[in-house]
C-alpha positions in Angstrom: -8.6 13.7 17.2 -11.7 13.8 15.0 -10.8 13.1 10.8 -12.4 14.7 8.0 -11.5 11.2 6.0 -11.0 7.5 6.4 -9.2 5.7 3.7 -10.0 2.2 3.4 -6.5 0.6 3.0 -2.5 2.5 2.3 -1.5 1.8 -1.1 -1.1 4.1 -3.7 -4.4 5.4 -4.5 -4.9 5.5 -0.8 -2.2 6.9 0.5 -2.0 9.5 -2.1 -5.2 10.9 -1.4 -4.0 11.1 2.2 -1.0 13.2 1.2 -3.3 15.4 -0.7 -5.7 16.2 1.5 -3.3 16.7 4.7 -2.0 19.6 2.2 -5.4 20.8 2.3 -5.9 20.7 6.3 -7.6 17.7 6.5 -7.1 15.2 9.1 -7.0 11.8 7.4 -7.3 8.1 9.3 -6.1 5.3 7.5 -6.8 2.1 8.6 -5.0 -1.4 6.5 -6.4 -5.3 6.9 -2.5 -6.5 5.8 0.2 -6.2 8.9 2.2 -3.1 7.1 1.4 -0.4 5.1 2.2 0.1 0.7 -0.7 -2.5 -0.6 0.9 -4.4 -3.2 3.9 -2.2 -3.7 5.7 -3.2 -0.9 9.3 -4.0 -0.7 10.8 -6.0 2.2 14.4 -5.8 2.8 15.8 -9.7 2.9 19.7 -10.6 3.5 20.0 -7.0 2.1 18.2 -7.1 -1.1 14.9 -5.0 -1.2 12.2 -7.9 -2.0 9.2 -7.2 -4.4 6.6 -8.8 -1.9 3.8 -8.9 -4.3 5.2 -9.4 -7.5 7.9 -7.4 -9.5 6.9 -3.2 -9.7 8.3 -1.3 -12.1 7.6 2.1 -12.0 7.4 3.3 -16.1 5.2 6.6 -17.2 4.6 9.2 -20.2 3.8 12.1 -17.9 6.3 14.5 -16.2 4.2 15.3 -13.9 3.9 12.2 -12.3 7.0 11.5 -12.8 7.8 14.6 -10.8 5.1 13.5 -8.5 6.8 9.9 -7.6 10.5 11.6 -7.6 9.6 13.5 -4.1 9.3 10.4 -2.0 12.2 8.7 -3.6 15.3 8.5 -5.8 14.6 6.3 -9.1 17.7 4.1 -11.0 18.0 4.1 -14.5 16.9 0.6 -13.9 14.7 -0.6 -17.5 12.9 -3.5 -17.9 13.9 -6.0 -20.1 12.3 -9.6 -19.2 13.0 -12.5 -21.0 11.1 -16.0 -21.9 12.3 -19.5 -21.0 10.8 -22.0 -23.1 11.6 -25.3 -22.9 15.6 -24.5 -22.0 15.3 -21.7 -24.6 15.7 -18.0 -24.2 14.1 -15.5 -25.8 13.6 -11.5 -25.5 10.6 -9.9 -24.7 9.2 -8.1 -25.9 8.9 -9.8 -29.0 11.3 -7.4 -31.4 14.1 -8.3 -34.3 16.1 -10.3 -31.2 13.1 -12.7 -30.5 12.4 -12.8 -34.7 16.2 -13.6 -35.5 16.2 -16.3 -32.6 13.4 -17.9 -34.1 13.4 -17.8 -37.4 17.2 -16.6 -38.2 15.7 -13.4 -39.9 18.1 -10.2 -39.0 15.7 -7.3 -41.1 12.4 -5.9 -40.5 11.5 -6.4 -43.7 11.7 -10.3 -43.4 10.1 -10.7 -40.0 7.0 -8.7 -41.0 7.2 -11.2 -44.0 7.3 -14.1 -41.5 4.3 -13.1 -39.3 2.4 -11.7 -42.5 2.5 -15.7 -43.4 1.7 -17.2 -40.5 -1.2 -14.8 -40.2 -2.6 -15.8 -44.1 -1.9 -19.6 -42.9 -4.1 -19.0 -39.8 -7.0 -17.3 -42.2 -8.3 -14.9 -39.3 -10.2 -12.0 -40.7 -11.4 -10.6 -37.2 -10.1 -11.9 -33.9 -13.0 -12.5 -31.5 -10.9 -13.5 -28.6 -7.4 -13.6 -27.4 -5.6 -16.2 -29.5 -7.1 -14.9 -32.2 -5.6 -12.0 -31.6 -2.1 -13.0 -30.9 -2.1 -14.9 -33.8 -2.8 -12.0 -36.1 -0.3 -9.9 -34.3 2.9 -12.5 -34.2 2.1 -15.4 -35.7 1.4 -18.9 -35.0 5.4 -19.8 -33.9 5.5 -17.2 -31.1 1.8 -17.3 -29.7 2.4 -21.3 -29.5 6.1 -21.2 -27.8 5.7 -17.8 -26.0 1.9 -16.6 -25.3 -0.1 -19.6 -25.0 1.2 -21.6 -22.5 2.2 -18.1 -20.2 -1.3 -17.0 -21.1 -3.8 -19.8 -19.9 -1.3 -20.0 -16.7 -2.3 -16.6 -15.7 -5.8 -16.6 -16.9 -7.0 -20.1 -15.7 -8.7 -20.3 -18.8 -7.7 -21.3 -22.6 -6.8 -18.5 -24.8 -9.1 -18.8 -27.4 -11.8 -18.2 -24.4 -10.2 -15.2 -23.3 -11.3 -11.4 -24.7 -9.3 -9.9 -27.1 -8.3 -6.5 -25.7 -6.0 -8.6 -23.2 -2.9 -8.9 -25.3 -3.5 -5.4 -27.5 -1.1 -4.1 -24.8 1.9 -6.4 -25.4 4.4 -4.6 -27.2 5.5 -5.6 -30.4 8.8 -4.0 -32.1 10.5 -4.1 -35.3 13.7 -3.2 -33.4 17.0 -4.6 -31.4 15.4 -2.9 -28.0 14.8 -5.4 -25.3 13.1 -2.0 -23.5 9.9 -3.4 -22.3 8.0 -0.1 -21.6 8.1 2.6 -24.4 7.7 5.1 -21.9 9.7 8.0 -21.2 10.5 7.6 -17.3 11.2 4.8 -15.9 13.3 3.2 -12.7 13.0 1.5 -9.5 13.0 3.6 -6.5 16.6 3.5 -4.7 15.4 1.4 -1.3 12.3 0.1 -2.3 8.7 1.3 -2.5 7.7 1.2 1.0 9.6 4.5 1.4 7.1 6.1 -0.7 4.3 5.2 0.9 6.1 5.8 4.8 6.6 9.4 3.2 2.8 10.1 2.1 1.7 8.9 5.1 4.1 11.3 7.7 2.0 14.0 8.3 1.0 14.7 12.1 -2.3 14.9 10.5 -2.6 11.6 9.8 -3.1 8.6 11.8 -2.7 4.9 10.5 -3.4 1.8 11.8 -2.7 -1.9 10.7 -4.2 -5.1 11.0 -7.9 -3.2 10.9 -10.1 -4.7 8.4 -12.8 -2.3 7.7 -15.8 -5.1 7.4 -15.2 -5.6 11.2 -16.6 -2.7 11.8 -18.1 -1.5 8.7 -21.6 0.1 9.9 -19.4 2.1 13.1 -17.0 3.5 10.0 -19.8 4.7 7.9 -21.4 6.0 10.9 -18.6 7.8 12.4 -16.4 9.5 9.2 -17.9 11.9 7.1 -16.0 11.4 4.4 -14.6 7.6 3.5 -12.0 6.9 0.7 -12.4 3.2 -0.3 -9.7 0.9 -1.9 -11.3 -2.4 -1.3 -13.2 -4.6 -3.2 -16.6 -2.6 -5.1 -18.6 -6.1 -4.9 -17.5 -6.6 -1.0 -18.6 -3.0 -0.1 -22.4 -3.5 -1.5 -22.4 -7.7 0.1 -21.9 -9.0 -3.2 -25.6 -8.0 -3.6 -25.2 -8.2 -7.9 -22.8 -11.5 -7.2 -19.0 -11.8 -6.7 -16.9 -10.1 -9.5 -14.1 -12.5 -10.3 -10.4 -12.1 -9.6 -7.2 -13.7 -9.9 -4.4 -14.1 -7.4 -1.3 -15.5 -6.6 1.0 -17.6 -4.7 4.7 -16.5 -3.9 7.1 -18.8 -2.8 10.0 -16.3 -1.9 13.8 -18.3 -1.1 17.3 -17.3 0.1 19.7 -18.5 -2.2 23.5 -19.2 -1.4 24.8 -18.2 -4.2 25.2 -14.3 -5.8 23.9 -14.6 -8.7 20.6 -17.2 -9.8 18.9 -16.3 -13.3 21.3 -13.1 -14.4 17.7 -11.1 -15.0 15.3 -9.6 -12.5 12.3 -11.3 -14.5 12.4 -14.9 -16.4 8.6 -15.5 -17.3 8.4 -19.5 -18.1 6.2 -19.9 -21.0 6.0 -23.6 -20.9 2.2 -24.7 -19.6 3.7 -27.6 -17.9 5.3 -25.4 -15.7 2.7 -24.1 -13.0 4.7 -20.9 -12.0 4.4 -18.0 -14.8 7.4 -16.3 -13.9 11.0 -16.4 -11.0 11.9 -12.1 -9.9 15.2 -12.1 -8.7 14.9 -8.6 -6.6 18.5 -7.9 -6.8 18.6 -6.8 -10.5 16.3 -5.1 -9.8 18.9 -2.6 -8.4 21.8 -3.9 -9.5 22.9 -5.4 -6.3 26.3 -7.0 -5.6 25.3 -8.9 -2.5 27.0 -12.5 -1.8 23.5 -14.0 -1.5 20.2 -14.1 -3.7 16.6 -13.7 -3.6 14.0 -15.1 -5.9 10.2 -15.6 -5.6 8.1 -17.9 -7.9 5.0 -16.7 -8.8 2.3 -19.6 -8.9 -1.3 -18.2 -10.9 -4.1 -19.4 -8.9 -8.5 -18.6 -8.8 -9.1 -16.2 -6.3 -11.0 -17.8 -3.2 -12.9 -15.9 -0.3 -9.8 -14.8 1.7 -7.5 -14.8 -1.4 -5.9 -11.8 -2.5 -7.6 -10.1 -5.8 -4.8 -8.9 -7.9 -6.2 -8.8 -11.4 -9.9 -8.3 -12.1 -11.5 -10.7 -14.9 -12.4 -8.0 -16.9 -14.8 -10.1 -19.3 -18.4 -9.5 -20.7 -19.8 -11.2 -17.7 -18.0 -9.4 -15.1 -17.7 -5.7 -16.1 -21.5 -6.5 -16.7 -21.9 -7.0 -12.7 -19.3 -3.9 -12.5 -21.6 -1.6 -14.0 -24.2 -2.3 -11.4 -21.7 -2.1 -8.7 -20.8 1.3 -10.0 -24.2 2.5 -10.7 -24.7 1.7 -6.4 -21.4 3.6 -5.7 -22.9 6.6 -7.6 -25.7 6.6 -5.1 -23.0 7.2 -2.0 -21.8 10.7 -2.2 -19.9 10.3 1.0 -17.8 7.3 -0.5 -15.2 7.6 -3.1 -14.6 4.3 -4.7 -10.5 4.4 -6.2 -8.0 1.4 -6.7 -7.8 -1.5 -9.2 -10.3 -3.5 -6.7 -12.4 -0.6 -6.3 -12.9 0.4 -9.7 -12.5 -3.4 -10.9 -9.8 -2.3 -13.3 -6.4 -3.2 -14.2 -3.9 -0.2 -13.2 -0.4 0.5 -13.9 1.5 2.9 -10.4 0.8 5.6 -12.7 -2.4 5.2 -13.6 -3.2 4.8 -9.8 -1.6 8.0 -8.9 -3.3 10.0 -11.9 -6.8 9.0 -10.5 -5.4 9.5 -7.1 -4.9 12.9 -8.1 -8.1 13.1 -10.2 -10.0 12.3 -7.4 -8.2 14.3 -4.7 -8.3 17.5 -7.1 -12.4 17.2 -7.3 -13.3 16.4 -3.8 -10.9 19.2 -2.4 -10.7 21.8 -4.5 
């Protein structure tokens, strides 16, 4: 059949402006480079346990609506996310709140951790933070940037703290509270099966066809000739032959095991803060819903600097690059038959929900 759309790759941006238009009529093509369907949300059922392929997902929002929105592919748990930090043999609670104060300092009120950091902030004399340790250190002090950020940090990063922006950590909770909640928001869970369900559902309809293994620069200039509309999830610096310079990006390395035993780190995430350590973090999937399985699965996550043929998971979002971005965007601007949507192709860090909001977004102004 002939298809008013091609969407460049099926994850979540993707796949639900697939969905979208197919409610509209539209006859959507989807074509994926990976061997399955769901991006970096999908879950792969191992000895029983549904694995996080790409790194631990938890699905956490503010708005009913797309909580709604999410709730129609699958069931959610009541699962909430509450990481810890192994330093050195110790164990501390993220985020940092009154359990990772009293652990470190033996303080058990608000007043006196505030009191704590408020000292270590006048020790470290920093008026304005110019760059990320800066800014941890104004936030929590000296004690817990040293034993729990810095070493985590510059693993993730590739790069020292103190040469990393600022706005990176103005996101990591901090709480004068007993709540090991992670997320302050509203809704949140783990759908009941995995994720892959979701994105098996968006993409049912009869109208729309999906095929695997098909990476769109193969055939780039027959795509562009041949759909009148194109939806594309890839990387904005690939699309335009890296004409401005390659944007940079940092992926990872997962080194997934079967374990013999039920039960490995009692904690679906234990982020290892030590910098000696080369992995940033060990997901064991079944906490993730509560399993009871004799076996165990965990996956080490291992930082690493994105290389041609790498996967890009987190844009670099420096001076330098979202410099580059902004001419990459100003060229996507000038292709009204392309829409540009995804972390890679708007070279932006994006919770699920913030990927189905501009899913949406961009479904609602194209089709309406």
């Amino acid at each position: 059949m002939s298809f008013d759309y091609l969407v460049v790759g099926s994850g979540l941006f993707g796949s639900t402006f697939a969905y979208e238009a197919t409610k509209k009529g539209k006859r959507v093509k989807v074509i994926e480079k990976r061997a399955h369907i769901g991006g970096n949300i999908y879950t792969e059922n191992i000895a029983g346990i549904n694995v996080h392929k790409y790194g631990a997902h938890i699905f956490h929002t503010n708005d009913k609506e797309i909580w709604d929105y999410i709730n129609q592919f699958a069931e959610f748990n009541r699962y909430t996310n509450s990481p810890i930090a192994n330093f050195r043999g110790e164990i501390y609670n993220l985020p940092f709140n009154m359990n990772t104060f009293h652990k470190l300092w033996g303080v058990t009120t608000p007043e006196e951790a505030k009191a704590k950091i408020e000292e270590q902030r006048k020790e470290a004399n920093i008026e304005n933070p110019t760059n990320l340790e800066e800014q941890a250190i104004s936030l929590v002090g000296i004690d817990i940037y040293e034993k729990l950020i810095k070493g985590y940090t510059e693993k993730q990063w590739g790069r020292k703290a103190s040469e990393l922006p600022a706005f990176i950590i103005k996101r990591l909770p901090v709480r004068f509270t007993y709540d090991n909640n992670y997320f302050n928001d509203r809704y949140q869970g783990i759908p009941i099966g995995g994720y892959t369900q979701i994105i098996e559902k968006m993409l049912s309809s009869e109208k729309i066809e999906v095929e695997v293994n098909k990476d769109f620069f193969a055939n780039k200039a027959e795509y562009l000739k041949d759909y009148p509309r194109i939806v594309y999830t890839g990387m904005i610096d690939q699309f335009f032959d890296y004409q401005f310079g390659q944007l940079e990006y940092r992926s990872l390395q997962f080194e997934t095991s079967v374990l013999e035993q039920e039960n490995y780190q009692g904690n679906a995430v234990v982020n290892y803060t030590d910098a000696k350590i080369p992995y940033t973090r060990i997901i064991e999937h079944k906490h993730f819903e509560f399993g009871n399985q004799p076996k165990t699965v965990i996956t080490r996550e291992y930082p690493k600097t994105w290389e041609m043929g790498d996967e890009p998971y987190y844009p670099m979002n420096d001076t330098r690059n979202n410099e580059i971005f902004r001419q990459y965007a100003k060229l996507a601007e000038e292709q009204p038959h392309i829409i540009f949507g995804g972390r890679l192709g708007m070279y932006k860090y994006y919770d699920m929900h913030q990927v189905i909001a501009a899913a949406l977004s961009a479904a609602k102004k194209e089709l309406n």
